[in-house]
C-alpha positions in Angstrom: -39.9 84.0 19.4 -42.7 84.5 17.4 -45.4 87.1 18.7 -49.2 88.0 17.6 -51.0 91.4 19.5 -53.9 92.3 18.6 -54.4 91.1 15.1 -57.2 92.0 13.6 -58.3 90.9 9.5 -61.2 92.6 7.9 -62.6 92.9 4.7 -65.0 94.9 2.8 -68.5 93.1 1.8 -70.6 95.7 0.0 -71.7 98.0 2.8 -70.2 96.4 5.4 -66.7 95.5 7.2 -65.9 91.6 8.0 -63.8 90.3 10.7 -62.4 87.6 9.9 -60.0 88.1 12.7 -60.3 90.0 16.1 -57.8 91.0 18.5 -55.9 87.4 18.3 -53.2 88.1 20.7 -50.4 85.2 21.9 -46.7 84.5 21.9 -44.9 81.2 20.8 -41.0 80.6 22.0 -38.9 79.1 19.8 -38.7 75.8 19.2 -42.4 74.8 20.0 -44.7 72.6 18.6 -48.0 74.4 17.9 -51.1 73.2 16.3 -54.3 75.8 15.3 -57.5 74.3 15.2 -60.8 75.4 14.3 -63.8 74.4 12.3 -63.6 76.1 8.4 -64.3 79.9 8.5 -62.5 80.4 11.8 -60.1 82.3 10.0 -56.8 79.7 10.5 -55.2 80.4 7.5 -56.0 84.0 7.4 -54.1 83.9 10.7 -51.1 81.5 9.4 -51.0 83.7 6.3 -50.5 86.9 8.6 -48.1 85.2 10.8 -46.1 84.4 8.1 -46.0 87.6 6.5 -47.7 86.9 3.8 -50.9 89.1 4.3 -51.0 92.7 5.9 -53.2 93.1 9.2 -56.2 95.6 9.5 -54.9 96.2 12.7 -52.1 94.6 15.5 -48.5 93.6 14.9 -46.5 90.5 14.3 -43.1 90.1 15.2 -40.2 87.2 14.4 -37.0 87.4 16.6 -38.1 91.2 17.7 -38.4 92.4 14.6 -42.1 93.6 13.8 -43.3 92.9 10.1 -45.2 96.1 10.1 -42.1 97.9 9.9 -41.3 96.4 6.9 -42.0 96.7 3.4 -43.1 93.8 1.4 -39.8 93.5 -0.3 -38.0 93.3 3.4 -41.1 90.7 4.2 -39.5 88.8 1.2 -36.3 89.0 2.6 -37.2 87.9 6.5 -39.2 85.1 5.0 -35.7 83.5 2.8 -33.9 83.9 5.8 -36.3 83.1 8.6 -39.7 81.2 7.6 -40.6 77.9 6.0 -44.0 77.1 4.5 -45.3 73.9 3.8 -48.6 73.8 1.8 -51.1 71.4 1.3 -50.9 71.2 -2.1 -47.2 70.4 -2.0 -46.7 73.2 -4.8 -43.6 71.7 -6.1 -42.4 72.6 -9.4 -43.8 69.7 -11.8 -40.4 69.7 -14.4 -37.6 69.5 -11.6 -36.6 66.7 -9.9 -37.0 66.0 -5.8 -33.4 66.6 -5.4 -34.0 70.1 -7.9 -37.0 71.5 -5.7 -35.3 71.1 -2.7 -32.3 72.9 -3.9 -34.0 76.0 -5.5 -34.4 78.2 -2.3 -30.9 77.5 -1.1 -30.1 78.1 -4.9 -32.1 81.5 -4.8 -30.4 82.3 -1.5 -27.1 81.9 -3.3 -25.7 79.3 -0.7 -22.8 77.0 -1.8 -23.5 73.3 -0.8 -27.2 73.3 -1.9 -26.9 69.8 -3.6 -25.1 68.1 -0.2 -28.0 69.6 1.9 -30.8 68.9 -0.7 -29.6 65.2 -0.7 -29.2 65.2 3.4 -33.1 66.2 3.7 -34.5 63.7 1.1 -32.6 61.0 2.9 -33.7 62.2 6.3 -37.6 62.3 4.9 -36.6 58.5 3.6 -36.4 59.8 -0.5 -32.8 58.8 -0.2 -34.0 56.7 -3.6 -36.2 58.9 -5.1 -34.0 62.4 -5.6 -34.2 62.0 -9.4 -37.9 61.4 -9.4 -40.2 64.0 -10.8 -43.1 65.1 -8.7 -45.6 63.3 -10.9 -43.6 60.1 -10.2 -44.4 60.3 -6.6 -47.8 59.5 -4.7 -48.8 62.0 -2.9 -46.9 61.6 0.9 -43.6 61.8 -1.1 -44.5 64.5 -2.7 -45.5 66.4 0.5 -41.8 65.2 2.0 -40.2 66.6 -0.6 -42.4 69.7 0.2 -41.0 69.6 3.7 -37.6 68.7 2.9 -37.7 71.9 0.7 -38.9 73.9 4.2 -36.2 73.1 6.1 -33.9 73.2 3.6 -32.8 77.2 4.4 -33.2 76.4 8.3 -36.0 78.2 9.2 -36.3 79.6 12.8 -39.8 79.0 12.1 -42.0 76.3 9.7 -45.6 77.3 9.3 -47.6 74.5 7.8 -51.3 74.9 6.3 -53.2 71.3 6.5 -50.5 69.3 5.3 -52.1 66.4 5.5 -55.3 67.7 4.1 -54.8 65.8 0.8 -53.4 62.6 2.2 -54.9 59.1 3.6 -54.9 58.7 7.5 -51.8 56.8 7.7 -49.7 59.0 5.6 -50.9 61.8 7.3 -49.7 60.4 10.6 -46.0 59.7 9.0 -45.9 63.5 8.4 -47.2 64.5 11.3 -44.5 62.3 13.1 -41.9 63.9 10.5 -42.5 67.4 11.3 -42.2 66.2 14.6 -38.7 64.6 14.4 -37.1 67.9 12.3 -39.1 69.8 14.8 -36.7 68.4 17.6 -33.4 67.8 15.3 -33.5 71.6 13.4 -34.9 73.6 16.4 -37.6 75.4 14.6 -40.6 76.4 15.6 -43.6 74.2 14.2 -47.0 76.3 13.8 -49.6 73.6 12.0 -52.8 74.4 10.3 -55.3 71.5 11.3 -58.9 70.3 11.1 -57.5 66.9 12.5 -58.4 66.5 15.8 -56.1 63.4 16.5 -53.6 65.0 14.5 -53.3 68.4 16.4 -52.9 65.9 19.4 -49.5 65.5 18.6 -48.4 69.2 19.3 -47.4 70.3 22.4 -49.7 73.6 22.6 -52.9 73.8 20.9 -54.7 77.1 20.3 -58.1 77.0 18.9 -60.7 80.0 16.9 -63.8 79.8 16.4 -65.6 83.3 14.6 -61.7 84.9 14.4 -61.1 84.5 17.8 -58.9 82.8 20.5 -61.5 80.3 22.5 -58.7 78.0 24.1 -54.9 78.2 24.1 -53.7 75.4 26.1 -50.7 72.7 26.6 -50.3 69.8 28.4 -50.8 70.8 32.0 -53.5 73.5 31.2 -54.6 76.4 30.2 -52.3 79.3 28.7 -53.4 82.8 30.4 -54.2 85.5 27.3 -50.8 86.6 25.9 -48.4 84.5 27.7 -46.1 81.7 25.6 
């Protein structure tokens, strides 16, 4: 479960404070397929970043599986996030002088896990780079490279995969094969998919869509309706 209350980003410009975010308040269960939406400046990847512990809020709380990232200190942040979260970027940020099979294997390799080369293999076949595992990033166009990128997510089975436009950098067509492959690990691994759009037909696909507009919640709805403030 993965829960925002009250979060609240400002920053200082000259004389005065800017909210970027205010009062952003909802739950997600786990297991759900959620896309944020909003056009730029709405303050969706401040908003990913602070759900994924990477940024501090002004004010409110996160929590992942009860435990509230305000308690912790950034070193314990660190920690949750090996165990818990997976990020996938849109810039793939793999490491340009390992291999596929080597950049899927480094955070099970940080995490000190026996078996990372079976599992690294597993998700590189599963994202269909069954072929390509000795390939460096610079030998692959860029919807491998953002497979490999999600291949690496999953690779530590995250309760929850946060993903920040990861089609952003792709064609139309590739970007639908991700989409449809975050959607298929979605359902296989049982994590929690929270997706970073400006792709209307894209964001489609999930099965909850909550949308900002000036750092706030505007709509937060699935498939039969609309979900009350605060409720998953």
């Amino acid at each position: 479960m993965l829960v925002a209350r009250d979060l609240t980003k400002e920053y200082q410009s000259g004389a005065h404070r800017l909210a970027v975010l205010k009062d952003v308040t909802f739950s997600i269960p786990q297991g759900a397929f959620v896309a944020i939406v909003g056009p730029s400046g709405s303050g969706k990847t401040t908003l990913l970043g602070l759900l994924a512990g990477l940024d501090v809020p002004s004010r409110g709380t996160v929590e992942i599986d009860g435990v509230g990232l305000h308690e912790l200190s950034e070193d314990a942040r660190a920690l949750l996030r090996g165990q818990k979260v997976g990020f996938v970027f849109q810039s793939f940020q793999l490491i340009p002088t390992l291999t596929a099979l080597e950049n899927v294997q480094v955070p099970l390799e940080l995490r000190g896990e026996s078996g990372a080369p079976a599992r690294s293999r597993e998700l590189l076949t599963r994202v269909g780079l069954g072929d390509r595992l000795d390939h460096f990033p610079t030998q692959l166009s860029g919807g491998e490279q953002q497979r490999v990128a999600i291949a690496r997510a999953f690779s530590n089975r995250p309760r929850i995969l946060f993903a920040d436009e990861p089609t952003g950098n792709l064609d139309g067509q590739t970007g639908t094969r991700i989409v449809e492959l975050l959607t298929s690990l979605n359902r296989e691994e049982g994590a929690t998919v929270v997706l970073v759009t400006h792709e209307a037909d894209l964001a489609g696909r999930a099965q909850r869509l909550i949308r900002l507009a000036d750092g706030v919640v505007v709509e937060d709805r699935v498939a039969d309706g609309v979900v009350p403030e605060g409720a998953a």
